[in-house]
C-alpha positions in Angstrom: 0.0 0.0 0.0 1.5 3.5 -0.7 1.2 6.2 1.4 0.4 9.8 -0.2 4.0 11.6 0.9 2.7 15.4 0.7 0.2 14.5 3.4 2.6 12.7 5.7 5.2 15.6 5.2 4.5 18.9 7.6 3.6 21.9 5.1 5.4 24.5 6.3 4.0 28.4 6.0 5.2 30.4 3.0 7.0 33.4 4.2 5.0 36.5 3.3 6.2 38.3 0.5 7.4 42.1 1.9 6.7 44.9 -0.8 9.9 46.2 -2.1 10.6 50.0 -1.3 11.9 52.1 -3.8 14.7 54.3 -1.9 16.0 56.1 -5.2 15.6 60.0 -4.9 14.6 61.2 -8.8 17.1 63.5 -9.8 16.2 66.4 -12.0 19.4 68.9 -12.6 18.3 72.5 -12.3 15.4 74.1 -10.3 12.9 74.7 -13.1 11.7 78.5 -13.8 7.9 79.0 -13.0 6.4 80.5 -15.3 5.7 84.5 -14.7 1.7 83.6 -14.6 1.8 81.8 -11.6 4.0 84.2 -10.0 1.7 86.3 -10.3 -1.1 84.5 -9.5 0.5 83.5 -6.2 1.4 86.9 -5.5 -2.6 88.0 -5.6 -3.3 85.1 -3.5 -1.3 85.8 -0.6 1.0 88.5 -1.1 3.9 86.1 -0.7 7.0 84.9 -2.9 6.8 81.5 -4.7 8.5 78.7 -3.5 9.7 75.7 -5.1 8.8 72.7 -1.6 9.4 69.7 -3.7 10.1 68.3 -6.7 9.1 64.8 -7.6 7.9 62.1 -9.5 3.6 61.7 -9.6 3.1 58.0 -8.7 -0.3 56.8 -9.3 -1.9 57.7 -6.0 -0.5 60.7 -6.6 -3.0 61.1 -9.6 -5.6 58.8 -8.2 -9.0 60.5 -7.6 -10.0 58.2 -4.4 -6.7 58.8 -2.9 -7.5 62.4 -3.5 -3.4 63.8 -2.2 -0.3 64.6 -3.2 2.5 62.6 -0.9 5.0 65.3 -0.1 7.3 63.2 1.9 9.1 65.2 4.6 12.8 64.0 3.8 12.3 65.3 0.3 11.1 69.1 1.0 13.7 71.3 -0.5 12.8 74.4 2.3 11.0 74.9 5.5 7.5 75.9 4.9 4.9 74.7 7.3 4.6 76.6 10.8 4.8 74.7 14.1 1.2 74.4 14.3 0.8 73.6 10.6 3.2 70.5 11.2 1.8 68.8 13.9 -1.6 69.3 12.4 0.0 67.6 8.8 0.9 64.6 11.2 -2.4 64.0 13.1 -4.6 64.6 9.7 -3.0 66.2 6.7 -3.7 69.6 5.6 -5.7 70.9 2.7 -3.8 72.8 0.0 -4.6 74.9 -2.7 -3.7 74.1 -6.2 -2.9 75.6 -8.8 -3.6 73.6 -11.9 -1.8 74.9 -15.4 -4.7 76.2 -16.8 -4.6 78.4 -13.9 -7.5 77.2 -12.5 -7.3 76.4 -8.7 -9.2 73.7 -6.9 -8.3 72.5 -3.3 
């Protein structure tokens, strides 16, 4: 009589499978000129100067209409732009942004 071996043998768990992380940093040579239309518009909004905070590659929740955000991850922001308050807010629930599309329309 023969025994069925995979049954007698112990299956043993399959490791899970991690996601891989990508840990490349795009690069993309000079700071880019913004155009003098958004200047503008920027400096009607808020009376303040334009500020390049990061500069990155869209990944697809980026773009994603239910993920509705744009990652700006913290170890990537070129200059200080958030106040105190502002960042522990960011950390406990995000904050909503204005943006400013190139059509020049703005939507938050």
């Amino acid at each position: 009589m023969k025994r069925n071996v995979e049954s007698s043998r112990a299956k043993k768990p399959m490791p899970k499978q991690k996601r891989k992380k990508h840990k490349h940093k795009a690069t993309f040579g000079a700071q880019p000129c913004l155009p003098q239309r958004f200047k503008e518009m920027i400096k009607c909004m808020d009376e303040s100067k334009e500020k390049l905070i990061i500069q990155k590659a869209l990944y697809k929740t980026d773009l994603s209409k239910h993920h509705r955000r744009l990652s700006i991850p913290m170890n990537q922001v070129e200059v200080e732009f958030l106040t105190d308050e502002e960042l522990k807010q960011s950390r406990k629930e995000g904050i909503e942004a204005l943006v400013i599309e190139p059509c020049l329309k703005t939507r938050t």
